[in-house]
C-alpha positions in Angstrom: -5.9 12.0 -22.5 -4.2 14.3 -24.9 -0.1 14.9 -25.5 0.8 17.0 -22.8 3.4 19.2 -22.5 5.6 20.2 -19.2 9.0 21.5 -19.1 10.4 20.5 -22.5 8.9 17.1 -22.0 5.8 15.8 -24.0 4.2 13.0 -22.5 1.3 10.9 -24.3 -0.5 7.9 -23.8 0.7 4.5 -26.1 -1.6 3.3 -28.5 -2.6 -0.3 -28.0 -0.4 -2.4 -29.7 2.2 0.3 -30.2 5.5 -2.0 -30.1 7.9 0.3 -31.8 8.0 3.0 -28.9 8.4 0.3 -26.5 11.2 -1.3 -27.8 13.3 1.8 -28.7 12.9 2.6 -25.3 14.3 -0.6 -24.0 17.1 -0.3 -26.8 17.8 2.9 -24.5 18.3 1.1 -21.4 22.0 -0.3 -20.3 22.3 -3.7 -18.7 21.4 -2.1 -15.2 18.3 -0.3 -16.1 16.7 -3.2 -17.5 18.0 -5.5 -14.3 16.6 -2.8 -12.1 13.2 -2.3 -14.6 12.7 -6.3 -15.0 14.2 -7.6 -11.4 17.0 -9.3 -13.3 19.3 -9.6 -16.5 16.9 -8.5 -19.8 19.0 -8.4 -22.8 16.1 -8.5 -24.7 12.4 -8.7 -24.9 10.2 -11.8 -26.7 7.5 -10.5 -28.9 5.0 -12.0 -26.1 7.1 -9.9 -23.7 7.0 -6.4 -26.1 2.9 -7.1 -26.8 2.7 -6.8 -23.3 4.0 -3.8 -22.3 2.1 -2.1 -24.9 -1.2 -3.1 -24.5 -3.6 -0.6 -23.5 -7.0 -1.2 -22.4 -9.3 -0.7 -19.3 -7.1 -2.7 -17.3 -3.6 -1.3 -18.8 -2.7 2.4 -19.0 1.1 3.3 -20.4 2.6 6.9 -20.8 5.4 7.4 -23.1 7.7 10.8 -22.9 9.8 12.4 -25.3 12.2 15.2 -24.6 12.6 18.4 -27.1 14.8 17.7 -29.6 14.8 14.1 -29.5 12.5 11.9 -31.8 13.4 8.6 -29.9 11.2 8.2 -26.1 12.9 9.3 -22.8 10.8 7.3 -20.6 7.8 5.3 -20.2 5.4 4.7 -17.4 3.1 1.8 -17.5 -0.2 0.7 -15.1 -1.9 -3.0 -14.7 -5.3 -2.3 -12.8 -6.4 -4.9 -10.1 -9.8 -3.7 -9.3 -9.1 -0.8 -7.2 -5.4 -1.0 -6.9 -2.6 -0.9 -9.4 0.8 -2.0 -9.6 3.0 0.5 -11.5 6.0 0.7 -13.3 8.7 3.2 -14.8 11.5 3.2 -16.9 13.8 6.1 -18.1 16.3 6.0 -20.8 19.9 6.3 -19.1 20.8 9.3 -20.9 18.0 10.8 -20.0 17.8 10.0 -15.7 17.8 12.5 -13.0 16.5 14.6 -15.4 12.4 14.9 -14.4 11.4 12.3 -16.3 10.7 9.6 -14.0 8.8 12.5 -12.0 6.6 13.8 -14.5 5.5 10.6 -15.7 4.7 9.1 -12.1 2.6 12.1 -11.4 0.6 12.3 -14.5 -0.2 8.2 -14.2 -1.2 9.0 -10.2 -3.7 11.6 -11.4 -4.9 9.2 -14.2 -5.3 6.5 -11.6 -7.1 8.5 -9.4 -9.1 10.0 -12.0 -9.9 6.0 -12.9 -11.4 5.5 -9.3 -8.0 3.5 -8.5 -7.1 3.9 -4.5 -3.9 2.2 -4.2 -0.6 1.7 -6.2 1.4 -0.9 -5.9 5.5 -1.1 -7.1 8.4 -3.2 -6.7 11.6 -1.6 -7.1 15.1 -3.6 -7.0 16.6 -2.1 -3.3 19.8 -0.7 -5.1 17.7 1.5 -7.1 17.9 4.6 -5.0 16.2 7.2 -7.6 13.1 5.4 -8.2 13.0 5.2 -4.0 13.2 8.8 -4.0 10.5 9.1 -6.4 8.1 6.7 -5.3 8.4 8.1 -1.9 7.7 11.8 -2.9 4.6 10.4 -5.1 1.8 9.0 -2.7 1.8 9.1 0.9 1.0 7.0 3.4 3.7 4.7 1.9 3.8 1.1 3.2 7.3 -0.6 2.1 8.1 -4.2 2.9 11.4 -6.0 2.1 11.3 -8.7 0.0 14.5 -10.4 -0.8 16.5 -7.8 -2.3 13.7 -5.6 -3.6 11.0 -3.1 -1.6 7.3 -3.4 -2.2 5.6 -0.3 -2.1 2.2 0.3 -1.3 0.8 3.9 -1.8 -2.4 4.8 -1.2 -4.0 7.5 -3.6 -6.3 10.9 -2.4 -10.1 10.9 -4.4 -9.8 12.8 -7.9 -10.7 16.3 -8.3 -14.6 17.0 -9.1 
């Protein structure tokens, strides 16, 4: 996959090994988008932790965006395939939420998963984390949540890519 653009906001695919997009994200997330991201308090990320979140390979798939105007990224979404499912993950840069970001980027990993042969995503989201609700439910359908402690499990299964 190439940079692509859509509404002012260019989205590519990380480079394996690409740290330094990963952490100025996370340098762009206040205490509660990194408890909500990480399912607890995150002030900061071990190198073993950063490595992880940017490798890419056949098993791990990351999107980064970037919004005109601003060198630093907006968001990030990452995938970890499990044979035919995936679990997912998103995070957006506060100054940057409810702005599309989080939309754009789920959308574009769905089509590469489905384009990858992958039938089901997977997500856990912390349960006072209304936004990426929303957004989760508007992505897949039928949507399978279960209540886990204080944080939903969702289950989405994904439609067969386009010939």
């Amino acid at each position: 996959m190439q940079s692509t653009y859509v509404n002012g906001i260019t989205i590519r695919p990380l480079r394996n090994g690409d740290t330094a997009p990963v952490a100025a994200l996370l340098d762009r997330l206040g205490p509660a988008s990194r408890a909500r991201r990480f399912g607890g308090a995150k002030p900061r990320l071990s190198e073993i932790e950063l490595d992880a979140l940017a490798r890419v390979d056949d098993d791990h798939h990351v999107l980064v965006a970037y919004v005109d105007g601003d060198p630093e990224p907006a968001g990030m979404a990452q995938l970890v395939r499990d044979g035919s499912a995936a679990e997912v993950a998103c995070a957006v840069a506060d100054s940057c939420q409810g702005g599309g970001i989080g939309g754009v980027l789920t959308r574009m990993l769905a089509a590469d998963a489905r384009a990858a042969g992958i039938t089901e995503l997977r997500a856990t989201v912390c349960g006072d984390n209304p936004r990426a609700v929303a957004l989760l439910t508007r992505c897949a359908q039928p949507l399978h949540v279960t209540w886990r402690g204080g944080e939903r499990e969702f289950v989405a299964q994904l439609g067969r890519a386009a010939p």
